[in-house]
N, CA, C and O atoms as CSV, one atom per row, in Angstrom:
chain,resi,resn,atom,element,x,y,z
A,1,UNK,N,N,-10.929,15.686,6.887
A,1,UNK,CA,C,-11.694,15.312,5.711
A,1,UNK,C,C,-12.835,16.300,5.520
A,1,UNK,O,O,-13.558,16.645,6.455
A,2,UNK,N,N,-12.908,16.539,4.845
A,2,UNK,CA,C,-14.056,17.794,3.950
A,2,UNK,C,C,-15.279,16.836,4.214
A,2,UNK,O,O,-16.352,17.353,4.524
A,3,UNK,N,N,-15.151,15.181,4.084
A,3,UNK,CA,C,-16.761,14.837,3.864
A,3,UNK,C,C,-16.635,13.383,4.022
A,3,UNK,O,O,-16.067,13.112,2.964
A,4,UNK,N,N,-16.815,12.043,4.759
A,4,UNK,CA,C,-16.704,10.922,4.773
A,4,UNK,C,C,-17.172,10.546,3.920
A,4,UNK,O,O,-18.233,11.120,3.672
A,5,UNK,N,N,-16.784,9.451,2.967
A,5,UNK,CA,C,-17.024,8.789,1.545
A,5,UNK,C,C,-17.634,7.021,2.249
A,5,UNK,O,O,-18.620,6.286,2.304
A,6,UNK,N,N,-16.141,7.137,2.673
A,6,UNK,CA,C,-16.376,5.244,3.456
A,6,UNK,C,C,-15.862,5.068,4.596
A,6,UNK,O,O,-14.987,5.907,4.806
A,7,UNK,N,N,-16.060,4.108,5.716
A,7,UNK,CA,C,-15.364,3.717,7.013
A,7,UNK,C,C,-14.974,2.115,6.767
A,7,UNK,O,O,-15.920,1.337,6.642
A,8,UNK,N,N,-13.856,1.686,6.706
A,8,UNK,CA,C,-13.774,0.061,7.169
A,8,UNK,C,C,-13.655,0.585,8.435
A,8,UNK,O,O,-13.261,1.521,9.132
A,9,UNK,N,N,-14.373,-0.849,8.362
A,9,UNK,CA,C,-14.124,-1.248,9.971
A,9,UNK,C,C,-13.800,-2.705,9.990
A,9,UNK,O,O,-14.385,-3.438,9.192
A,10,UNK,N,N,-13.087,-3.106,10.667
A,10,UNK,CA,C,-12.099,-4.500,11.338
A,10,UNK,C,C,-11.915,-4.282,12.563
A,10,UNK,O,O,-11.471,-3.322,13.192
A,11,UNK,N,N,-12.443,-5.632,12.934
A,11,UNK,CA,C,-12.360,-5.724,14.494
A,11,UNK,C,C,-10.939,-7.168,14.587
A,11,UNK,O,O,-11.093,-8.316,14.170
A,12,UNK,N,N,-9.673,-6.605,15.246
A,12,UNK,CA,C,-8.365,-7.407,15.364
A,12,UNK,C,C,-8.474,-7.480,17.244
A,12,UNK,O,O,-8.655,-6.693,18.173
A,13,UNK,N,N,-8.246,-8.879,17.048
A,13,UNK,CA,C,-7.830,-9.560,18.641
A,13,UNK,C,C,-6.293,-9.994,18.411
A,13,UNK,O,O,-5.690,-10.042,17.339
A,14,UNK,N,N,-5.912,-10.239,19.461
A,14,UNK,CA,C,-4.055,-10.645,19.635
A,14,UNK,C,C,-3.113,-10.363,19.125
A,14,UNK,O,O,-2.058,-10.995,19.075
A,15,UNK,N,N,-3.515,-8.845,18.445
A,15,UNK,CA,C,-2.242,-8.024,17.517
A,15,UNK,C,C,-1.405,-9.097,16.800
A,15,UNK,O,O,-1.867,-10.129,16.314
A,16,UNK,N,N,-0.408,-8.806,16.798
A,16,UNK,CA,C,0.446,-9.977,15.440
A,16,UNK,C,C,0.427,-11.143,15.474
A,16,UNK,O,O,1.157,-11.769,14.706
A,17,UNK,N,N,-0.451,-11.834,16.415
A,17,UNK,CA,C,-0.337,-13.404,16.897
A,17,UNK,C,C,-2.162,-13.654,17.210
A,17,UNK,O,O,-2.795,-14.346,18.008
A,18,UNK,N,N,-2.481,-12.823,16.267
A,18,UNK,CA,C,-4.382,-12.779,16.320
A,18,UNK,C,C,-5.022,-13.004,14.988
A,18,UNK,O,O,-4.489,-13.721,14.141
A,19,UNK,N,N,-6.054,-12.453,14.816
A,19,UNK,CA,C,-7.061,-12.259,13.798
A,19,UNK,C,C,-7.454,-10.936,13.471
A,19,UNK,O,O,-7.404,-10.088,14.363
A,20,UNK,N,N,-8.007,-10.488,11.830
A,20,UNK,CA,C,-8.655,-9.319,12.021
A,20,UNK,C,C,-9.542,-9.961,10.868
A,20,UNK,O,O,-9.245,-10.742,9.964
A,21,UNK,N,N,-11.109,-9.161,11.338
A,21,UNK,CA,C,-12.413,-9.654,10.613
A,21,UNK,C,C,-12.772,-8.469,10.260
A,21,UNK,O,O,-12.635,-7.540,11.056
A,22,UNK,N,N,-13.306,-8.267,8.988
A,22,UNK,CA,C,-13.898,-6.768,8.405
A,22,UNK,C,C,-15.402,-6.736,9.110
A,22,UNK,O,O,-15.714,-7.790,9.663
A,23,UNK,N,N,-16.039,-6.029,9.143
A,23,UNK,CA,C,-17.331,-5.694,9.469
A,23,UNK,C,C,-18.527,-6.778,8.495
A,23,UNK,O,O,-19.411,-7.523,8.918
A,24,UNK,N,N,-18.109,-6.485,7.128
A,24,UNK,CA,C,-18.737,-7.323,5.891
A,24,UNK,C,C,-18.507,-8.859,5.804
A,24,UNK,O,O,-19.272,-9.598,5.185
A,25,UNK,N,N,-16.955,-9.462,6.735
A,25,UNK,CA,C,-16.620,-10.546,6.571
A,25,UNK,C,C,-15.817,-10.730,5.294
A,25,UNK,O,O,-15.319,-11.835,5.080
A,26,UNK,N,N,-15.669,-9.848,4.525
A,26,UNK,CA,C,-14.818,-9.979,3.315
A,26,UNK,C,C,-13.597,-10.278,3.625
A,26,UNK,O,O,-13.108,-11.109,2.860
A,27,UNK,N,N,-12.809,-9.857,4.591
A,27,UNK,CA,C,-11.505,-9.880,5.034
A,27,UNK,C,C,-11.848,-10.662,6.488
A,27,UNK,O,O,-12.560,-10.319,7.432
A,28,UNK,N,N,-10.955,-11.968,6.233
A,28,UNK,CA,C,-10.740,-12.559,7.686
A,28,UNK,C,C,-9.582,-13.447,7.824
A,28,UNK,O,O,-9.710,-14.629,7.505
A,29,UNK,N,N,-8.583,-13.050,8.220
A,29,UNK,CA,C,-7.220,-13.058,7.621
A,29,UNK,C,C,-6.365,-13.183,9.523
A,29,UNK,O,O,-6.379,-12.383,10.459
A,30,UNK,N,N,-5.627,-14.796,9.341
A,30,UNK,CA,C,-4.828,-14.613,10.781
A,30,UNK,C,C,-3.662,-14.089,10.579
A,30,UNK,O,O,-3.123,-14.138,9.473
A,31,UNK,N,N,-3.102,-13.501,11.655
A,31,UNK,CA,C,-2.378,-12.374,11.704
A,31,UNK,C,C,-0.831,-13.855,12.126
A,31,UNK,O,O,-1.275,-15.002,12.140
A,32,UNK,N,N,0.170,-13.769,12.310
A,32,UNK,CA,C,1.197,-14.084,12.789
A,32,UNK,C,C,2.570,-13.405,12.372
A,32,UNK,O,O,3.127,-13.284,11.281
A,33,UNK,N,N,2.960,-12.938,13.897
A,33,UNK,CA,C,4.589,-12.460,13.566
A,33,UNK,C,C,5.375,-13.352,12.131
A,33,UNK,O,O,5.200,-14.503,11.732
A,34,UNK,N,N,6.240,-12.282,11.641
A,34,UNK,CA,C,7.117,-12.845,10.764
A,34,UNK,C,C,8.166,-13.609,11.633
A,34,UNK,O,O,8.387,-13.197,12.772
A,35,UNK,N,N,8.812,-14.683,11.157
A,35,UNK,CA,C,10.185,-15.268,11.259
A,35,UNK,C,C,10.546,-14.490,11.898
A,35,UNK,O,O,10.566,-14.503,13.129
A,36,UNK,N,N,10.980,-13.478,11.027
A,36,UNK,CA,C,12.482,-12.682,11.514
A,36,UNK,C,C,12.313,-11.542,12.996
A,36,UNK,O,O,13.120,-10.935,13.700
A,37,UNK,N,N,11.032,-11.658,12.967
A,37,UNK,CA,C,10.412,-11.117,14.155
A,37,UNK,C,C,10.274,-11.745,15.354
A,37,UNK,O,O,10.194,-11.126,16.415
A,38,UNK,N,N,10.228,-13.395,15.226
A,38,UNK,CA,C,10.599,-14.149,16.338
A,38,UNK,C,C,9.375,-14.639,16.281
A,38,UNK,O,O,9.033,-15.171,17.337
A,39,UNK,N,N,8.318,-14.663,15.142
A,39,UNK,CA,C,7.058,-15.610,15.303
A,39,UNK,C,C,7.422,-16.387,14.626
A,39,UNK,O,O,8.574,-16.592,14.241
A,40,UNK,N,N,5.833,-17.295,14.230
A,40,UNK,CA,C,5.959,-18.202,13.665
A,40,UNK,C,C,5.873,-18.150,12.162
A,40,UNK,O,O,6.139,-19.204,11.584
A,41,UNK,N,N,5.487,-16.916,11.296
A,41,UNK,CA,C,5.234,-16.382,10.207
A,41,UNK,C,C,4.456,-17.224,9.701
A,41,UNK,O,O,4.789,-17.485,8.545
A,42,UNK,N,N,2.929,-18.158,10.296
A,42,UNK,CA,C,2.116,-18.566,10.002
A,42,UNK,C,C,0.640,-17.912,9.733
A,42,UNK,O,O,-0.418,-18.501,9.958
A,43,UNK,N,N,0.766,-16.524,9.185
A,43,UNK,CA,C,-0.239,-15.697,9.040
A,43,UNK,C,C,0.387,-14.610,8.515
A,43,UNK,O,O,1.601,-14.419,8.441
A,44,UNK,N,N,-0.861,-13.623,8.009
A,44,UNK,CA,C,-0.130,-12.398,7.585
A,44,UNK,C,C,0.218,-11.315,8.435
A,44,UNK,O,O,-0.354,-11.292,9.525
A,45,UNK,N,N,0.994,-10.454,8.189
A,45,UNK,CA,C,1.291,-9.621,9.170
A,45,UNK,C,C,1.401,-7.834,9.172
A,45,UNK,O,O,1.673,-7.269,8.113
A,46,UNK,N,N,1.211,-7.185,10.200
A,46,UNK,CA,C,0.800,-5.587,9.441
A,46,UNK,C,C,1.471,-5.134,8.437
A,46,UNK,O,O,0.914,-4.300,7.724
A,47,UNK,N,N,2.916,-5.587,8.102
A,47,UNK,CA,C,3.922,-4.806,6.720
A,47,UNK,C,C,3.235,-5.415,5.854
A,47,UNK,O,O,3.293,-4.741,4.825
A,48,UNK,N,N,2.442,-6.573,5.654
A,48,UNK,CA,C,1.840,-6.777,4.457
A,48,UNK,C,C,0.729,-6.550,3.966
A,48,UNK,O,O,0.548,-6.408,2.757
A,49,UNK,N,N,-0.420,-6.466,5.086
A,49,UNK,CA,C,-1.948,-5.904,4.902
A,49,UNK,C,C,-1.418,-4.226,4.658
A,49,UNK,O,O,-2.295,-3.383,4.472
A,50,UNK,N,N,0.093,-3.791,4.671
A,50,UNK,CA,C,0.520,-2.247,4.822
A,50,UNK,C,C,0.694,-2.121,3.435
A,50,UNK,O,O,-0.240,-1.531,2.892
A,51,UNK,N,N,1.663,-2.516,2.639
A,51,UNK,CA,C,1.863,-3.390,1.298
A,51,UNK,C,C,0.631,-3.559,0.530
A,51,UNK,O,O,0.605,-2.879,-0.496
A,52,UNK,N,N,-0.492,-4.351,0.773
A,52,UNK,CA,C,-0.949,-4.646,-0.294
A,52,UNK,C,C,-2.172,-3.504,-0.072
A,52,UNK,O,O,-2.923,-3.389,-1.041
A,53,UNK,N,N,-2.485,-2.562,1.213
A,53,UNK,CA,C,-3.497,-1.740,1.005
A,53,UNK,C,C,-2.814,-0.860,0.451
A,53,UNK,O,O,-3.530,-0.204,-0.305
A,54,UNK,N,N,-1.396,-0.399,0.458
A,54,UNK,CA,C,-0.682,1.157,-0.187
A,54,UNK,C,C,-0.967,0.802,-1.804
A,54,UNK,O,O,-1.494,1.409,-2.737
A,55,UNK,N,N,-0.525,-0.114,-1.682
A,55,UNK,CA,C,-0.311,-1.009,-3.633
A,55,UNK,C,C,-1.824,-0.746,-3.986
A,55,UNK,O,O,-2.098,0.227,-4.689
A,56,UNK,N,N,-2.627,-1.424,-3.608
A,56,UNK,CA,C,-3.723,-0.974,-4.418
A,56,UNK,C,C,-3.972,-0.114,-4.464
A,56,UNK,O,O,-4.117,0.265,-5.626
A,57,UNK,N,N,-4.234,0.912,-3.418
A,57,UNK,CA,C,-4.331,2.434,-3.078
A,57,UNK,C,C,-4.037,3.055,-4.503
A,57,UNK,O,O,-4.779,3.497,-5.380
A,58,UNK,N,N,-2.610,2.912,-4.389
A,58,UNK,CA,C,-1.657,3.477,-6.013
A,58,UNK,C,C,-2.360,3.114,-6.818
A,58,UNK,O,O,-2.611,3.941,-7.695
A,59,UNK,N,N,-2.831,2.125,-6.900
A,59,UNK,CA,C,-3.090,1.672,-8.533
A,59,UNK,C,C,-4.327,1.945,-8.392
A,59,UNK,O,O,-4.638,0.788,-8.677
A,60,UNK,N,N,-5.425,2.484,-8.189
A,60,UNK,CA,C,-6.439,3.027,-7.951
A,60,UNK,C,C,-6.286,4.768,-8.260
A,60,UNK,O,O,-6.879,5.448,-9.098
A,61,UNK,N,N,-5.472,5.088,-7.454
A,61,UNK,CA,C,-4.668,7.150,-7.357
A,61,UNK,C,C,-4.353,6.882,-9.193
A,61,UNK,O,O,-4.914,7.493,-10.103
A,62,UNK,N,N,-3.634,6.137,-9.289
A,62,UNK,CA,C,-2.709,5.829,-11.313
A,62,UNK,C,C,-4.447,5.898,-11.563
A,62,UNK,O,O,-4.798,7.074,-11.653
A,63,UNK,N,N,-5.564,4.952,-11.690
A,63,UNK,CA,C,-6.254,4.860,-12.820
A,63,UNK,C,C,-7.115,6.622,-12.628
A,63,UNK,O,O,-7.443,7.345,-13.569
A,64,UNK,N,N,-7.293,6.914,-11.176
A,64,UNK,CA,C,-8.015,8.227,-11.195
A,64,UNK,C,C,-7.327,9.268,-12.220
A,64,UNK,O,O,-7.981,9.866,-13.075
A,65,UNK,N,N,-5.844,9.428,-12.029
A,65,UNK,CA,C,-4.791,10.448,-12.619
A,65,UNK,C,C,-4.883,10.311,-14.398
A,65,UNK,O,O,-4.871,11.093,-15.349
A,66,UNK,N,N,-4.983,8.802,-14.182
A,66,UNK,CA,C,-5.340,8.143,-16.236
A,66,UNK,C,C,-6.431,8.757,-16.510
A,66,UNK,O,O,-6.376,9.367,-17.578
A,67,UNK,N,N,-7.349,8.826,-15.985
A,67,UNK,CA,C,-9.199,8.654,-16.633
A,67,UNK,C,C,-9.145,10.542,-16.621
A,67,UNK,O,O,-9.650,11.052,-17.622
A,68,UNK,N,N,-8.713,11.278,-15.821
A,68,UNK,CA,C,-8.746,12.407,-15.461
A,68,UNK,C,C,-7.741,13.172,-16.650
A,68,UNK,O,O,-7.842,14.367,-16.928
A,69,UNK,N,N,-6.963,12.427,-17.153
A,69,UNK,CA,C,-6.163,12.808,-18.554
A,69,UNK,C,C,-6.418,11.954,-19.533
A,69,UNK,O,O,-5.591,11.704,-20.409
A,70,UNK,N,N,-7.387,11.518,-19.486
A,70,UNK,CA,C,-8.123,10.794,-20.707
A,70,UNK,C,C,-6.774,9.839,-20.921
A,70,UNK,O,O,-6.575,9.745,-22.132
A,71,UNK,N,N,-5.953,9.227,-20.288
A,71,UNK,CA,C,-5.342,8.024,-20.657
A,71,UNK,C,C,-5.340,6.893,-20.241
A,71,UNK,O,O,-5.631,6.591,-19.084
A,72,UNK,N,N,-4.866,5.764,-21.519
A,72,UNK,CA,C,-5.448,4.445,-20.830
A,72,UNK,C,C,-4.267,3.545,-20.587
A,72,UNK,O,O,-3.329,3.061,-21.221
A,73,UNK,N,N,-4.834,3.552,-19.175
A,73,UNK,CA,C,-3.447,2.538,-18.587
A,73,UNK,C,C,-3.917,0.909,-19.387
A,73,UNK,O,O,-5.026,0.606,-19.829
A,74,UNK,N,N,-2.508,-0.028,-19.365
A,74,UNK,CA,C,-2.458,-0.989,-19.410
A,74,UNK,C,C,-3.466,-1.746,-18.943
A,74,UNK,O,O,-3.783,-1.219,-17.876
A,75,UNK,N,N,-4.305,-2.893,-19.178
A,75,UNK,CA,C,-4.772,-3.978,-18.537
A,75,UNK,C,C,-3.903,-4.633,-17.462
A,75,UNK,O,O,-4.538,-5.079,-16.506
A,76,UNK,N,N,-2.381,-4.799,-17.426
A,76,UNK,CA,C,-1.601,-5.740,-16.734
A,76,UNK,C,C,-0.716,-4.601,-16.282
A,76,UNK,O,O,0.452,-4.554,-16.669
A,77,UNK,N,N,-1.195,-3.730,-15.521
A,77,UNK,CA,C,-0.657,-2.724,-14.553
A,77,UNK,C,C,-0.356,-3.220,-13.370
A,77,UNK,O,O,-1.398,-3.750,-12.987
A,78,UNK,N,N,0.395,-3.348,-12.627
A,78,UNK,CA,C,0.755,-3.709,-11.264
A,78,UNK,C,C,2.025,-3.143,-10.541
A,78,UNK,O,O,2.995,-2.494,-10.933
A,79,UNK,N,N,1.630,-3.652,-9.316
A,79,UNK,CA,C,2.764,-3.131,-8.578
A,79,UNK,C,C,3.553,-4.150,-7.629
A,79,UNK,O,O,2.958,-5.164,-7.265
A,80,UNK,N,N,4.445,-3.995,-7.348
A,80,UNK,CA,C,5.399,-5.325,-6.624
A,80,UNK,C,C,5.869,-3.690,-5.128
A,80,UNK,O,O,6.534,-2.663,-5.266
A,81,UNK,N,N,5.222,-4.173,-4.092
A,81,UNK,CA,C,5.328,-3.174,-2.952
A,81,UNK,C,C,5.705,-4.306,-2.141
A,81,UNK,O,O,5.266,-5.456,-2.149
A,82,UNK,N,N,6.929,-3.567,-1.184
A,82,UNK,CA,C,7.715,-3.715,-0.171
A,82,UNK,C,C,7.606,-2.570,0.937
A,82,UNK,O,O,7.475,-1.383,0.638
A,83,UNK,N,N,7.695,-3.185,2.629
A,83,UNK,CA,C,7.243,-2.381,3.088
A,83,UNK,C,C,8.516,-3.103,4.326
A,83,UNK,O,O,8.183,-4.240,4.659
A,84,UNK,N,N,9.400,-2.776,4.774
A,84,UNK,CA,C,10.620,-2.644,5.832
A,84,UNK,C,C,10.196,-2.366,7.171
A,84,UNK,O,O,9.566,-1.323,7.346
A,85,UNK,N,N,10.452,-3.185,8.239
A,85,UNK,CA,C,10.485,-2.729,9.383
A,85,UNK,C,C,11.864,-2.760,10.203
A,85,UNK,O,O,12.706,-3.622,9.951
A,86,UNK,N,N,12.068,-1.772,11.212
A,86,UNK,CA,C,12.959,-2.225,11.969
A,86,UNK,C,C,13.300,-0.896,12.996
A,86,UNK,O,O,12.709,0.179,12.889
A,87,UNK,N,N,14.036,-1.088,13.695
A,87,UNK,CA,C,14.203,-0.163,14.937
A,87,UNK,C,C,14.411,1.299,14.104
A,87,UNK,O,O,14.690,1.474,12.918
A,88,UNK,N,N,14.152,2.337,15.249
A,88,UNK,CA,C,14.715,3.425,15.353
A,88,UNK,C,C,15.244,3.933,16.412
A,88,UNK,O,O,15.411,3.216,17.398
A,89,UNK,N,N,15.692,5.556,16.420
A,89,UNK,CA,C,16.210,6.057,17.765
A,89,UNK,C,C,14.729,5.923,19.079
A,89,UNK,O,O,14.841,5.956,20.304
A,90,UNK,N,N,13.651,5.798,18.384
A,90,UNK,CA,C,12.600,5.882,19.294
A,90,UNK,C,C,11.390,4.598,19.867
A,90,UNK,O,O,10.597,4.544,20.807
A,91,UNK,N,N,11.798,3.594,18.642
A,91,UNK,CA,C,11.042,2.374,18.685
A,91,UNK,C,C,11.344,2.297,17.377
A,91,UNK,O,O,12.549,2.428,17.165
A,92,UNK,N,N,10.620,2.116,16.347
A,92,UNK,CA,C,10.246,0.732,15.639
A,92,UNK,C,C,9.410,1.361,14.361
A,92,UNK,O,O,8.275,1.834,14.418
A,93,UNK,N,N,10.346,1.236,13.061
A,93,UNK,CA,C,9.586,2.252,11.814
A,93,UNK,C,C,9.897,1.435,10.912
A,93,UNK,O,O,10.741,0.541,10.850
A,94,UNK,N,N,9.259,1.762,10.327
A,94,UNK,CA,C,8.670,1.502,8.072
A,94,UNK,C,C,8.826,1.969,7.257
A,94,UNK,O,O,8.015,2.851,6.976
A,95,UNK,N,N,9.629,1.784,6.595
A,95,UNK,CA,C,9.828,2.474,4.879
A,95,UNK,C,C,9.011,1.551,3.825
A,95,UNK,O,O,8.712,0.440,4.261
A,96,UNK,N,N,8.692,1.788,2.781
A,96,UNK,CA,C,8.181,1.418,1.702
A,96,UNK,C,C,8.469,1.802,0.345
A,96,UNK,O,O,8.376,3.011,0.131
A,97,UNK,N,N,8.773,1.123,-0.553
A,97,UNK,CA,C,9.693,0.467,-1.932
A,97,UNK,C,C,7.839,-0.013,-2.758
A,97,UNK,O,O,6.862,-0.707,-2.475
A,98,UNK,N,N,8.242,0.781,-3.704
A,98,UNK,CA,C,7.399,0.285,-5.180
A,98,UNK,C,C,7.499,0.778,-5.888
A,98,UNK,O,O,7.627,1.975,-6.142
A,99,UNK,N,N,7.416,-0.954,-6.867
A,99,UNK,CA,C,7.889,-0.616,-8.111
A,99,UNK,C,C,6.909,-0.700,-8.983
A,99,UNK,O,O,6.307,-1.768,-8.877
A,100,UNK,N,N,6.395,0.194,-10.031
A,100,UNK,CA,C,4.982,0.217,-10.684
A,100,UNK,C,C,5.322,-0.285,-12.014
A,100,UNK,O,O,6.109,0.006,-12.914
A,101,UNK,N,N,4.659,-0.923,-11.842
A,101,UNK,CA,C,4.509,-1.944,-13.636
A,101,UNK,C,C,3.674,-1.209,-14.804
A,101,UNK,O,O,2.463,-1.214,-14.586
A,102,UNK,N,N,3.964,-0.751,-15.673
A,102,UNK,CA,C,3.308,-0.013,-16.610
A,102,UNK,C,C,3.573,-0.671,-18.182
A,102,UNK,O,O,3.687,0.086,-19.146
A,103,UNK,N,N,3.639,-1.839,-18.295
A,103,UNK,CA,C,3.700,-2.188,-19.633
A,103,UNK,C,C,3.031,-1.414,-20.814
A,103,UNK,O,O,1.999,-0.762,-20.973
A,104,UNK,N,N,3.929,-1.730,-21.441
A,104,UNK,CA,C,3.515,-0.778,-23.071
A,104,UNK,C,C,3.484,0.579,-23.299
A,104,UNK,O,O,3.534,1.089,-24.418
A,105,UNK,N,N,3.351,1.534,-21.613
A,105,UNK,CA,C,3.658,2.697,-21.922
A,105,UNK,C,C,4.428,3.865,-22.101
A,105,UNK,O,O,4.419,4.292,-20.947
A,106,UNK,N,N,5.076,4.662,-22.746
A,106,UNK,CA,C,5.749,5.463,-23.714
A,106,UNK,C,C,6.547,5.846,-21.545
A,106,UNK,O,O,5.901,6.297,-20.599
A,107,UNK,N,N,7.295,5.628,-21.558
A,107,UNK,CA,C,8.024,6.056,-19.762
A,107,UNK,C,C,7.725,7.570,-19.624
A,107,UNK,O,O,6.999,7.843,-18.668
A,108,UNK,N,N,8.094,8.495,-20.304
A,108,UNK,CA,C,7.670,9.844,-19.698
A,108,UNK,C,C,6.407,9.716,-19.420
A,108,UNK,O,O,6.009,9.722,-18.254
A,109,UNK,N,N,5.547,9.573,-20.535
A,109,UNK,CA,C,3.835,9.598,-19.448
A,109,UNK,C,C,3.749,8.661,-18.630
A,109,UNK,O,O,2.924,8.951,-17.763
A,110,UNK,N,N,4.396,7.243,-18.415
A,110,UNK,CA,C,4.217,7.064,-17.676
A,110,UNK,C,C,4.800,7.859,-16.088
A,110,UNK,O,O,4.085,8.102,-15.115
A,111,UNK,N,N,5.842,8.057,-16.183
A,111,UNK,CA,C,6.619,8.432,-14.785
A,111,UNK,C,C,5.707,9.641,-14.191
A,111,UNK,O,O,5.646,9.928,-12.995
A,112,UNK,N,N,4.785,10.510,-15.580
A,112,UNK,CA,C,4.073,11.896,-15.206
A,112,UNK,C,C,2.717,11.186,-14.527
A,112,UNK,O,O,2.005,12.069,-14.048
A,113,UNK,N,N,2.181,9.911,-14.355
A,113,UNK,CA,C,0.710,9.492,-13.995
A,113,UNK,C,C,1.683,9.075,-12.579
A,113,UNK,O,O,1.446,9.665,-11.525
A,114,UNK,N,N,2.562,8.233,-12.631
A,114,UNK,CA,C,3.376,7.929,-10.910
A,114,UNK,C,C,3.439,9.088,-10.349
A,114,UNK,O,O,3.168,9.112,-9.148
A,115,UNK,N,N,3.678,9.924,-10.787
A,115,UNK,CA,C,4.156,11.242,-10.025
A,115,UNK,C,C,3.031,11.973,-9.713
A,115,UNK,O,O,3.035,12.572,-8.638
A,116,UNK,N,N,2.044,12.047,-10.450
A,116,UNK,CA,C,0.538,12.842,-9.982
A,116,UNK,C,C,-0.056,11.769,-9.345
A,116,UNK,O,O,-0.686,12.369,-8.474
A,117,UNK,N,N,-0.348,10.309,-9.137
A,117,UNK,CA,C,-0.816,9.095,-8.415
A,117,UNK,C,C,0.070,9.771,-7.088
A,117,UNK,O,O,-0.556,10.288,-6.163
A,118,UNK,N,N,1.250,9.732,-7.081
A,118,UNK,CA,C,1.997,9.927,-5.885
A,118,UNK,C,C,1.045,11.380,-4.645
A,118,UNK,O,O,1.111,11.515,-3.423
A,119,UNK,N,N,0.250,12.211,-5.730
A,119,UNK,CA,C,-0.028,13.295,-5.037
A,119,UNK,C,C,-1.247,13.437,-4.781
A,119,UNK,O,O,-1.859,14.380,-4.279
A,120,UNK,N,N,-1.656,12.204,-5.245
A,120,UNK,CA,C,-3.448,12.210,-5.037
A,120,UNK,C,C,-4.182,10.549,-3.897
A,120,UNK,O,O,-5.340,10.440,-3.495
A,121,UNK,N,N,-3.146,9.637,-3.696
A,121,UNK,CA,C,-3.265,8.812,-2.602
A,121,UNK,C,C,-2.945,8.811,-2.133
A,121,UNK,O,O,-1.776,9.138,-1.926
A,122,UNK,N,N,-4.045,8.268,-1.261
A,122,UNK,CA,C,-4.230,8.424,0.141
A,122,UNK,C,C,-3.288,8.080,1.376
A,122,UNK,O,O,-3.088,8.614,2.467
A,123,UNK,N,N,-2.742,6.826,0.653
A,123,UNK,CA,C,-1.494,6.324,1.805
A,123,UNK,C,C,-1.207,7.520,1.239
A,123,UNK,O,O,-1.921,8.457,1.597
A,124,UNK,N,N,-0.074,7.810,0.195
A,124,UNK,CA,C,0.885,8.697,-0.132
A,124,UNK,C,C,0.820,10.003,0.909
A,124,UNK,O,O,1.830,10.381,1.503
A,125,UNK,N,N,-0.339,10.581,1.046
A,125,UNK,CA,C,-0.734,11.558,1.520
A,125,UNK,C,C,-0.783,11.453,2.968
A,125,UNK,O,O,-0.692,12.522,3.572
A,126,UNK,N,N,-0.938,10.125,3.823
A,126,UNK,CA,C,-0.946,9.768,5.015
A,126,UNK,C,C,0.475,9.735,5.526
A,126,UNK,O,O,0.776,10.246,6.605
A,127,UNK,N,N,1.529,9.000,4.576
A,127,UNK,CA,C,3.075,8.885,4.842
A,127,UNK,C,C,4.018,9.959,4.342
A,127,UNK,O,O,5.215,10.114,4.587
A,128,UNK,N,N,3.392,10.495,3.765
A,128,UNK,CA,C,4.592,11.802,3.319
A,128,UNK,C,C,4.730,12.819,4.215
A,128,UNK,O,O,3.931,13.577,4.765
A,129,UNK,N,N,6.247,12.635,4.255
A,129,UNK,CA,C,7.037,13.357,5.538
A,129,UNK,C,C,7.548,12.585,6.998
A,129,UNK,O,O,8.332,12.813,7.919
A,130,UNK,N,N,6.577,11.526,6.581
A,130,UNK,CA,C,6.710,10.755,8.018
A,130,UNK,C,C,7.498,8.590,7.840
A,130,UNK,O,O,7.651,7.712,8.688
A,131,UNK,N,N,7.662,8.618,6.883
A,131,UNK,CA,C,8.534,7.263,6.545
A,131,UNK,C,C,8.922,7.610,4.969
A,131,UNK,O,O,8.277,8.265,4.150
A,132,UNK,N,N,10.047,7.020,4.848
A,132,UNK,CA,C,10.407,6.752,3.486
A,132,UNK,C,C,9.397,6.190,2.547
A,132,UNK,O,O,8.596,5.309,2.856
A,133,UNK,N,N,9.494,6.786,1.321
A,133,UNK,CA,C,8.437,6.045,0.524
A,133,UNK,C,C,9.382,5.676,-0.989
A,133,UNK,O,O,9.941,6.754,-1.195
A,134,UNK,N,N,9.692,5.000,-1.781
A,134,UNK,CA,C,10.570,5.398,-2.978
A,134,UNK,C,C,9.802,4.428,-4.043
A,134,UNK,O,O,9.701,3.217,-4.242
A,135,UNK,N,N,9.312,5.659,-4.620
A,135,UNK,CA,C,8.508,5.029,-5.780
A,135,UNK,C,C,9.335,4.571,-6.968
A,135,UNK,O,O,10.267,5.363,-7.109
A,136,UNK,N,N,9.371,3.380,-8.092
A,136,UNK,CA,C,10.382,3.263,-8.735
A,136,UNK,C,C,9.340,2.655,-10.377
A,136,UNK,O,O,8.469,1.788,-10.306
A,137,UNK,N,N,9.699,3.301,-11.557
A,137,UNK,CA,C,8.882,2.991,-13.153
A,137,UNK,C,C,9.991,2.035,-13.369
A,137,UNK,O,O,11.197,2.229,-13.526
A,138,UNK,N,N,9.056,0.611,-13.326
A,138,UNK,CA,C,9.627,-0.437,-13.534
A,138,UNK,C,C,9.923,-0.123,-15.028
A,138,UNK,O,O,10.528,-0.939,-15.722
């Protein structure tokens, strides 16, 4: 990083069968294995705090890429993100699926703000090269 902007910080006890508390208390969220993982899926779990921080991420990277080309995204912009776990040859990996909601706008500009969003966040920039990512203009 050229220059620190922000740090979260969260302090997590008992990994997928715990808690994690933000520093601010804004986030205090119990953690529990999924079902299919062999918990009790009575809490949330890292593919989804993975999910909904990439998702906003995007839709944050989309409004920078909008405002920066003087265009105006939708009010009811969203994203529906999926995030996969499951074995590999080495342990245990993640792909991620989203689909970006862009109501009302003309699809080529839109697909051109997904595609520059894609090159300016931060997940994007953290996972590229290293898990599947497949972005999809709902």
């Amino acid at each position: 990083l050229e220059k620190v902007i922000y740090t979260a910080k969260v302090h997590t006890t008992g990994g997928r069968d715990g808690r994690a508390v933000s520093d601010d208390k804004y986030l205090q969220i119990d953690l529990a294995a999924p079902i299919a993982l062999g918990g009790n899926g009575k809490g949330s779990n890292p593919e989804q705090l993975f999910a909904s921080g990439y998702s906003a991420c995007f839709l944050g990277a989309l409004k920078a890429v909008a405002d920066k080309k003087k265009v105006k995204l939708p009010d009811d912009r969203s994203i529906d993100a999926e995030v996969d776990i499951g074995p590999t040859s080495h342990g245990f990996g993640i792909a991620v699926r989203m689909t970006v909601h862009l109501p009302g706008m003309e699809r080529a500009q839109a697909q051109a703000l997904v595609d520059a969003a894609h090159q300016v966040c931060p997940y994007s920039n953290a996972t590229r090269g290293n898990i599947p990512v497949e972005l999809t203009l709902a």
